[in-house]
KEKOLBA-63946 format. One record per residue: x, y, z of N, C-alpha, C in turn; residue in one letter. Coordinates in steps of 0.2 Angstrom, whole numbers, padded with zeros to 4 digits, always signed. Each point is the difference from the previous one (the first is absolute). Layout:
// KEKOLBA-63946
XYZXYZXYZA...
***
This chain:
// KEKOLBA-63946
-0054-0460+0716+0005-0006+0001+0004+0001+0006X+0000-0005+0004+0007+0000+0005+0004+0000-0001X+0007+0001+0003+0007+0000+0001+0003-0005-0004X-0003-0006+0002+0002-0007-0002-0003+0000-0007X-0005+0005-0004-0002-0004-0006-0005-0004+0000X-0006+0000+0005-0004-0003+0000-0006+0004+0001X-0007+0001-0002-0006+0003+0001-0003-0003+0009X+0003+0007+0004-0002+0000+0005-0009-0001+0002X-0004+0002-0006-0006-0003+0000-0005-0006+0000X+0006-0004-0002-0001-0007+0000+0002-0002+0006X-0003-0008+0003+0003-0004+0004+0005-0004-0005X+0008-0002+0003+0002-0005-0001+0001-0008+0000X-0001-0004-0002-0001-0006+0001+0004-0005-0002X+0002-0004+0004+0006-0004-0002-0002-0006+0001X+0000-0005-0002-0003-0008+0000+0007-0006-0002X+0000-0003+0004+0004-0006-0002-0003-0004-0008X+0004-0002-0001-0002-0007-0004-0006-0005+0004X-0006+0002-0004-0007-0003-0001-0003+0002+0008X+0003+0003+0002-0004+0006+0004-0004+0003-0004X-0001+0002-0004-0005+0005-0003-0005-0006-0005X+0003-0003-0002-0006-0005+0000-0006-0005+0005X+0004+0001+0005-0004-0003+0008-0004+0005+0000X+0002+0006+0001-0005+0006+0002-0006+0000-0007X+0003+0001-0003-0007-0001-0006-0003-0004+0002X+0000-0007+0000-0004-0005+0003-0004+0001+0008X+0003+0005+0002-0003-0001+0008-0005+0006-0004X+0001+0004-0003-0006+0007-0002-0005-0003-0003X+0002-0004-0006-0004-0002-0004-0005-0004+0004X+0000-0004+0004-0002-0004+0004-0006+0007+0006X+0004+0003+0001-0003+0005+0004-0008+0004-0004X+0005+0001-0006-0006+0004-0003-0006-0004-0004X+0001-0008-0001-0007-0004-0001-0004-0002+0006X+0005+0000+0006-0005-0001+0006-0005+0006+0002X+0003+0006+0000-0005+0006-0001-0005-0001-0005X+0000+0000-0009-0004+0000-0004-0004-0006+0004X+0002-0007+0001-0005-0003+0004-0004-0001+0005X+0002+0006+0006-0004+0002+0004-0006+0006-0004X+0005+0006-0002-0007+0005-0002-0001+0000-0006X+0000-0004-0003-0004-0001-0006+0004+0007-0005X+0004+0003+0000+0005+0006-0006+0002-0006-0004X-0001+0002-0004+0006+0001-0006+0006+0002-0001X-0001+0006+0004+0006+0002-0002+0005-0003+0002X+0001-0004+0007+0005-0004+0003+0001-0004-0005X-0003-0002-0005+0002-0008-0002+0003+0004-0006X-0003+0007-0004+0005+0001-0003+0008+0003+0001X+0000+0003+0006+0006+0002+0001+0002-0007+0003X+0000-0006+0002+0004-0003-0001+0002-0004-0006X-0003+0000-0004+0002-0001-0008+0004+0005-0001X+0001+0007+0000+0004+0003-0001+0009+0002+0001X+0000-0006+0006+0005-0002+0004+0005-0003-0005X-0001-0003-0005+0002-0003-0005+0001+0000-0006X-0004+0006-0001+0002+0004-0008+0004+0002-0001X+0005+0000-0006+0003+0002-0004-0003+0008-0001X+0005+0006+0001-0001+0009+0001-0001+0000-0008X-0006+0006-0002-0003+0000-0004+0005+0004-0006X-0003+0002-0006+0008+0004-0003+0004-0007-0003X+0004+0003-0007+0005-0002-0002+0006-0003+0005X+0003-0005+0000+0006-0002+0002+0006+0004+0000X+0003+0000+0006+0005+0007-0003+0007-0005-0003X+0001+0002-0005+0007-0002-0003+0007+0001+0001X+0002-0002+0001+0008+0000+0004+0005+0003-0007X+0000+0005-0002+0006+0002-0009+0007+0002+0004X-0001+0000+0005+0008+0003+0001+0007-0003-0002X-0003-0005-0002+0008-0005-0003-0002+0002-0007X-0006+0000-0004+0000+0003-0006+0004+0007+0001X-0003+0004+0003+0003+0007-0001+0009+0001+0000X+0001-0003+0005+0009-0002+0001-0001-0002-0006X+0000-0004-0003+0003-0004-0005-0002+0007-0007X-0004+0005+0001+0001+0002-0005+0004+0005-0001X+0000+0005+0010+0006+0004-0003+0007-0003-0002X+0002-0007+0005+0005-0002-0005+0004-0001-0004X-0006-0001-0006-0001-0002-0009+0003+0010-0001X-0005+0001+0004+0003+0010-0003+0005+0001+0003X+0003-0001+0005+0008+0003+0002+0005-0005-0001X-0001-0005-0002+0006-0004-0005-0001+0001-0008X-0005+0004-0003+0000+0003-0006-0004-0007-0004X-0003-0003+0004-0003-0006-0006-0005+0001-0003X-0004+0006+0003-0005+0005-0002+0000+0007-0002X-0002+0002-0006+0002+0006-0001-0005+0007+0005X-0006-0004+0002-0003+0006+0002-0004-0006+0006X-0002+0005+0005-0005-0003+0004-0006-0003-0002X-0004+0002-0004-0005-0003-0005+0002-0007-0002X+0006-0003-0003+0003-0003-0003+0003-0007+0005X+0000+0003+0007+0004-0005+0004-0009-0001+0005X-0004+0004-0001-0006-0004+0006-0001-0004-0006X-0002+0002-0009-0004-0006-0002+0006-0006-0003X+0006-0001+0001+0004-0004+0001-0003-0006+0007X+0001+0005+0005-0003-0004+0004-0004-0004+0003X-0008+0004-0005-0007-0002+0002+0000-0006-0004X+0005-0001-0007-0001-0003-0008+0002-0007+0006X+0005+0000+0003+0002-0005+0008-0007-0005+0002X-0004+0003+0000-0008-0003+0008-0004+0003-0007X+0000+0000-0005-0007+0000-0001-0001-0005-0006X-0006+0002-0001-0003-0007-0005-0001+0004-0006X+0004+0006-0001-0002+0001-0008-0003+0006+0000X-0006+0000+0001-0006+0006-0001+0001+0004+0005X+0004-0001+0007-0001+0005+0006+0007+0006+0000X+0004-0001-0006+0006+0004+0002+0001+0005+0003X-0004+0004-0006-0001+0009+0002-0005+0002+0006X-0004-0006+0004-0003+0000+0006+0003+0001+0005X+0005-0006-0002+0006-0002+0007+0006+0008+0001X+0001-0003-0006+0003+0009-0002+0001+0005+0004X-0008+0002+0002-0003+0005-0001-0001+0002+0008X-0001-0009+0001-0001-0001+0010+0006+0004+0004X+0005-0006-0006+0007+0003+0004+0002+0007+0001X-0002+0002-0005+0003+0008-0002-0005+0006+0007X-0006-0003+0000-0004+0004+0008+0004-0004+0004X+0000-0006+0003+0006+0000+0005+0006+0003-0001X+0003-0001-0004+0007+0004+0001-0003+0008+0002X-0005+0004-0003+0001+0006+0002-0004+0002+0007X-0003-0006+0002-0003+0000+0007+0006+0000+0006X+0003-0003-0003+0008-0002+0005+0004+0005-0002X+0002+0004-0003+0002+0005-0001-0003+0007+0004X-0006+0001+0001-0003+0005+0004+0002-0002+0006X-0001-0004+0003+0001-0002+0006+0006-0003+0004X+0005+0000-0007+0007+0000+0004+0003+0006+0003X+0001-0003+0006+0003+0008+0003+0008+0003-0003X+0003-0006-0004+0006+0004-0004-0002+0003-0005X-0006+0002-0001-0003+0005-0007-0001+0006+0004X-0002-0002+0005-0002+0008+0004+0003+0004+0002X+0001+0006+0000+0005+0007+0003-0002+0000+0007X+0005+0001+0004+0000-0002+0007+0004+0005+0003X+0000+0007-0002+0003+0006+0000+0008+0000+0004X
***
C-alpha cells in the first residue's frame, strides 16, 4: 500500500461521467473487429465480458444494521448483543432468515473489530 492508501500495483483510473462508457464502446467495438478479422473467439468473448455483472454473491451494505444494533445495546433496549442483532435482522427479514441475518451481522461486527486500529495496542 502507498502513502495515500492506495495499491501502488494497480494503475489508477479516473473517468468523467460516461467516459467510461465511451471507452467500453470504443473496446468493445475494437475487440469484435479483431474477432472479425482472425476468426478467435476469444475476442468476441471478452468483449461480452465487458459487460458482465463480477461473479460471487452481491456484497451487502449492514453497516446501518450494525449501528442500529449497538445502539439498541448501549441505550439498554437489548439485554445482550444476541438480542439486539436478532432485534434487528427480525427488521429486513421475511421471517425464516433471522438467525442468518443474525449471524451475518455478528461476523461483520467481529471482522470490524480486528481491523479497527482502536483495538490494536500500538505500544
Amino acid at each position: 500500500m502507498g502513502a495515500n492508501g492506495t495499491n501502488e500495483n494497480q494503475p489508477q483510473f479516473r473517468f468523467k461521467a460516461g467516459a467510461l462508457a465511451e471507452a467500453l464502446e470504443v473496446l468493445d467495438e475494437m475487440l469484435r473487429s479483431l474477432a472479425a478479422q482472425t476468426g478467435e473467439m476469444a475476442f468476441v468473448r471478452a468483449a461480452n465480458a465487458l459487460y458482465q455483472q463480477p461473479g460471487g454473491r452481491p456484497v451487502i451494505n449492514d453497516e446501518g444494521l450494525i449501528e442500529e444494533a449497538r445502539w439498541l445495546l448501549q441505550r439498554g433496549k437489548a439485554k445482550s448483543l444476541n438480542q439486539a442483532l436478532r432485534k434487528v435482522a427480525a427488521t429486513v427479514s421475511d421471517g425464516d432468515g433471522i438467525r442468518s441475518i443474525a449471524e451475518r451481522l455478528r461476523r461483520k461486527m467481529r471482522a470490524d473489530e480486528k481491523i479497527d486500529p482502536r483495538n490494536s495496542f500500538s505500544g
